[in-house]
C-alpha positions in Angstrom: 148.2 65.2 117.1 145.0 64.6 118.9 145.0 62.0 121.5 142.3 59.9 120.3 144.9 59.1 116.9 147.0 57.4 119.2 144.7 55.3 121.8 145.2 51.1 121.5 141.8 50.0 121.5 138.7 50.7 119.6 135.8 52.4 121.2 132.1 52.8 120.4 128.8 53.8 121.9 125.4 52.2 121.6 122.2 54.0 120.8 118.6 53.3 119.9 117.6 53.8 116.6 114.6 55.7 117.9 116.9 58.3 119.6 118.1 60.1 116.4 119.3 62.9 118.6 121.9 61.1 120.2 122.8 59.3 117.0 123.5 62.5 115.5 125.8 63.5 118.5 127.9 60.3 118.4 127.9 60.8 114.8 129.9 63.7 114.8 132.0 62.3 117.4 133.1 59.5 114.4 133.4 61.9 112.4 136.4 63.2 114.3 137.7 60.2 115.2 137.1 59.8 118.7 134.7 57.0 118.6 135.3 54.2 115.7 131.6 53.4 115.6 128.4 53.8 116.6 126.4 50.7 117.7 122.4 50.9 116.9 119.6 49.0 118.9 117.3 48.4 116.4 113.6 49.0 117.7 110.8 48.1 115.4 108.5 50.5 114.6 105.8 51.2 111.6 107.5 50.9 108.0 107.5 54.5 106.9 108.7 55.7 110.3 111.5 53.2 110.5 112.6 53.6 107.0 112.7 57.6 107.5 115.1 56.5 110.2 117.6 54.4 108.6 118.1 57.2 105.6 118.2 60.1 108.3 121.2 57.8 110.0 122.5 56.1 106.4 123.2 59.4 105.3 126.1 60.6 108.0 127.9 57.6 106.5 129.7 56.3 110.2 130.6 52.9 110.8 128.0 51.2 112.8 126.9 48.0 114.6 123.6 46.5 114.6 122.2 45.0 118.0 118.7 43.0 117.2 116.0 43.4 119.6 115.6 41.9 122.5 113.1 41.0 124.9 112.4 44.7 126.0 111.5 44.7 122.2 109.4 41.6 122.6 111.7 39.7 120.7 112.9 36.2 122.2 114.6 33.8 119.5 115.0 30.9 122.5 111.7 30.5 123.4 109.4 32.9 121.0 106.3 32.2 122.9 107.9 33.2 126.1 107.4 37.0 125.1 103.7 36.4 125.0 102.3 33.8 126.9 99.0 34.2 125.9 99.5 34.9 122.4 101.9 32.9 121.3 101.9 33.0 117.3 101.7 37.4 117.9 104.6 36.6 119.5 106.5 34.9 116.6 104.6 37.6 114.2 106.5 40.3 115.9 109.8 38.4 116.1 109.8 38.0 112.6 108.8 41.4 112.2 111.5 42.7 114.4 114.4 40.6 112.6 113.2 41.6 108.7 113.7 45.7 110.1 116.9 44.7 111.6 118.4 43.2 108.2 116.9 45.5 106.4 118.8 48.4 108.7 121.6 46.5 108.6 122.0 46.0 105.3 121.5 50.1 104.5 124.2 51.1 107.2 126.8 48.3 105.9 126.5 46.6 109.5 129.8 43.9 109.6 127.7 42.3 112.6 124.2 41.9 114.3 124.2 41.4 118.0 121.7 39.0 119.5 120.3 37.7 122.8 119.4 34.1 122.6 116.7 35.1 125.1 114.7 34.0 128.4 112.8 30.7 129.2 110.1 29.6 131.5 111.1 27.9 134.6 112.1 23.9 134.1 112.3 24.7 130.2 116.4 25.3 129.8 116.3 22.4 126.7 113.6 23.2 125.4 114.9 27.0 125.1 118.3 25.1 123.7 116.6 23.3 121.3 114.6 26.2 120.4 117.3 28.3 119.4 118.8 25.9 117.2 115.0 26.0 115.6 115.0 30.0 115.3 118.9 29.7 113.7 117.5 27.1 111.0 114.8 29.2 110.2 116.5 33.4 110.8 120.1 32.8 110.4 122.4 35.5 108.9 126.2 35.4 108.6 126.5 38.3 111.0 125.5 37.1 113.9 127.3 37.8 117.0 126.1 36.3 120.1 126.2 37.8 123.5 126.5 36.6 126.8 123.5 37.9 129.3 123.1 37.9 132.8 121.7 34.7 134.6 118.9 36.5 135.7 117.0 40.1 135.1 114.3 40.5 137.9 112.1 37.5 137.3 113.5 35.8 133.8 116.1 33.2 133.4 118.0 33.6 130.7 120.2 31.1 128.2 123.1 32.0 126.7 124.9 33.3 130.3 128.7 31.1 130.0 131.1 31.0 127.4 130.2 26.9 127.5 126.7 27.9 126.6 127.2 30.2 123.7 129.3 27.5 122.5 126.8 25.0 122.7 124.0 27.3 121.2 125.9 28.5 118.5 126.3 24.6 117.4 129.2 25.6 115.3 126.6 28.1 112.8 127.2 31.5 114.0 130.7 32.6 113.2 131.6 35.1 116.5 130.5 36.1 120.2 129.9 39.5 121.9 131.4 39.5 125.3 129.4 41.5 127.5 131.8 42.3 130.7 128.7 43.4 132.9 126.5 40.2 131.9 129.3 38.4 133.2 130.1 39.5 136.3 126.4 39.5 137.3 126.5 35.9 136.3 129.7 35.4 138.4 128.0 37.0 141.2 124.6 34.9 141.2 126.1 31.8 140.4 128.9 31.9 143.2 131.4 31.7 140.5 135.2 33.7 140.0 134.9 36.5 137.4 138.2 36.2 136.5 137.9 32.2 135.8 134.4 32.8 134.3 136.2 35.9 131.4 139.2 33.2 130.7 136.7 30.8 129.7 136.0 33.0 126.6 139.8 33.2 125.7 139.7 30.6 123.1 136.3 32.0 121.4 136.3 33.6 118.4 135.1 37.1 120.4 134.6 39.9 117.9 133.1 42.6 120.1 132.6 43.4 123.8 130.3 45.3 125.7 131.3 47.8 128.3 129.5 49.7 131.5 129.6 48.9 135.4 127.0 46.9 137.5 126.8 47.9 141.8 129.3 45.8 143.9 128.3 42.0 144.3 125.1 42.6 142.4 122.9 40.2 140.0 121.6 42.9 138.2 122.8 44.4 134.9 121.9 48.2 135.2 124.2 49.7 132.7 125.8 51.8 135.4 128.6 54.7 134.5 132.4 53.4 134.7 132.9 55.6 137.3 129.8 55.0 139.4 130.9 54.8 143.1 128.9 51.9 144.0 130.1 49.9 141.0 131.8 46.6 141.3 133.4 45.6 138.1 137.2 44.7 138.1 138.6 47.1 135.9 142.0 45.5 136.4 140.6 42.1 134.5 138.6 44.0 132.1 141.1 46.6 130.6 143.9 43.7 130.8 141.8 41.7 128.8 140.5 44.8 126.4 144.3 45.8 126.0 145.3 42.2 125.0 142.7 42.3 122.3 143.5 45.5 120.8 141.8 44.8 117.5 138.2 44.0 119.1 135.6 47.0 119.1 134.4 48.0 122.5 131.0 49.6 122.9 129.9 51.5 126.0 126.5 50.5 127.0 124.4 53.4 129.0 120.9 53.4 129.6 120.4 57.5 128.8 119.2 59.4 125.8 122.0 61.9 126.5 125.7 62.8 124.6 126.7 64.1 127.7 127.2 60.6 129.2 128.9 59.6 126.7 131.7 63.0 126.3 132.0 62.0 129.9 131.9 57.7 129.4 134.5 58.0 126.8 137.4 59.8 129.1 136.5 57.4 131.7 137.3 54.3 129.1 140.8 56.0 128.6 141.6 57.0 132.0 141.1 53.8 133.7 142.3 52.0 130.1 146.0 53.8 130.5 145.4 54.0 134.6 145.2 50.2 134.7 147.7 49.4 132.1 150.3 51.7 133.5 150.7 53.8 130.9 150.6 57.9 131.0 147.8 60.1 129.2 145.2 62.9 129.7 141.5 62.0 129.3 141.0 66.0 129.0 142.4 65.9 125.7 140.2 62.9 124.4 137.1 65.5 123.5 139.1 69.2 122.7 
């Protein structure tokens, strides 16, 4: 029996829905049951484009994820403005642009969840981004949101939404789960001159239903979506994969910055070796792909 029948956790990869060729790779990965899903970044594009992509992907009939856009995409719930200073209703145009393609996508590949950021705000405006989302959840809310955690800072943007006490409090009891994003958190940990480990049991008694999975460089603020076995990488595998293992019924999804399979053939041995490495249990990683 293959390997991958008998692993305790659930693993998946993330792709952008632009990048159909590596969609197609992790597709066929599903297929044979070594990934459990495939989770899509939705990036918005001209109708008939997009829609050719959601049948093209709709018809290899995998399980799949939905993350929203983000503010790479333009698209910043929090503070809408904020992703266009000097054009601030283009700015909400887009974002409710952006979230109509992403529940129409959604809907098509039977999405159980939508990740979302709840963005970045200017300096001195942390309330005002508060109060902000709970304006953008009154007006764009959807039963499948899942809210992730993000890093405290990405080069020059601040961003809300970086604690488990903060998701709590921007949720306001509407949206139903939380993404835990290992990465985010550590590089939060780091900036904030806070304990990883006390910062991850803070999430232990949210309702997490998915977690996010690559490695950030030793000490570091920044999230860079590094490979698990990057040598300059920092994250404590110990914490991670004993919290992963204790939650064997939550989907994991590796995160990589690449428009390659390859990464991923290679990401998803990694998971397993340091998964049965750190949890003392025997298996070889070799076997996960033949």
């Amino acid at each position: 029996m293959p390997v991958y029948n008998l692993r305790p956790y659930l693993i998946g990869c993330g792709v952008r829905s632009d990048d159909l060729e590596t969609f197609e790779g992790l597709a066929a990965l599903a297929e044979r049951g070594v990934i459990d899903h495939i989770q899509v970044l939705v990036i918005p594009g001209n109708e008939p484009e997009f829609r050719n992509r959601i049948e093209i992907m709709a018809a290899y009939n995998v399980p799949c994820i939905l993350h929203a856009p983000h503010h790479l995409q333009g698209v910043n719930p929090c503070f809408p403005s904020a992703a266009d200073p000097g054009n601030p209703g283009h700015a909400r145009d887009c974002l409710e642009s952006a979230l109509n393609q992403t529940f129409e996508m959604a809907d098509e590949l039977r999405s159980p969840m939508i990740v979302i950021h709840a963005g970045h705000y200017p300096d001195g405006k942390k309330e005002e981004a508060f109060s902000g989302f709970t304006e953008f959840l009154d007006r764009y809310f959807d039963p499948r949101y899942v809210l992730e955690n993000l890093p405290e800072v990405f080069r020059d943007l601040m961003f809300i939404g970086t604690s488990a006490p903060d998701l709590v409090r921007l949720s306001n009891g509407k949206i139903p789960g939380y993404c835990l994003d290992f990465p985010h958190l550590y590089c939060t940990a780091n900036y904030c001159g806070r304990s990883f480990e006390t910062e991850l049991m803070k999430f232990g008694t949210l309702p997490v239903s998915l977690h996010h999975l690559s490695n950030s460089r030793r000490a570091s603020f920044r999230d860079e979506h590094l490979p698990l076995d990057d040598p300059e990488g920092g994250l404590d595998f110990n914490l991670v994969m004993g919290w992963i293992s204790s939650h064997p019924g939550i989907h994991t999804s590796l995160e990589y910055k690449y428009n390659d399979i390859g990464i991923y053939h290679n990401q998803i041995r990694e998971f397993y070796r340091l998964f049965m490495l750190y949890r003392g249990m025997g298996g070889d990683p070799g076997e996960m792909l033949s």
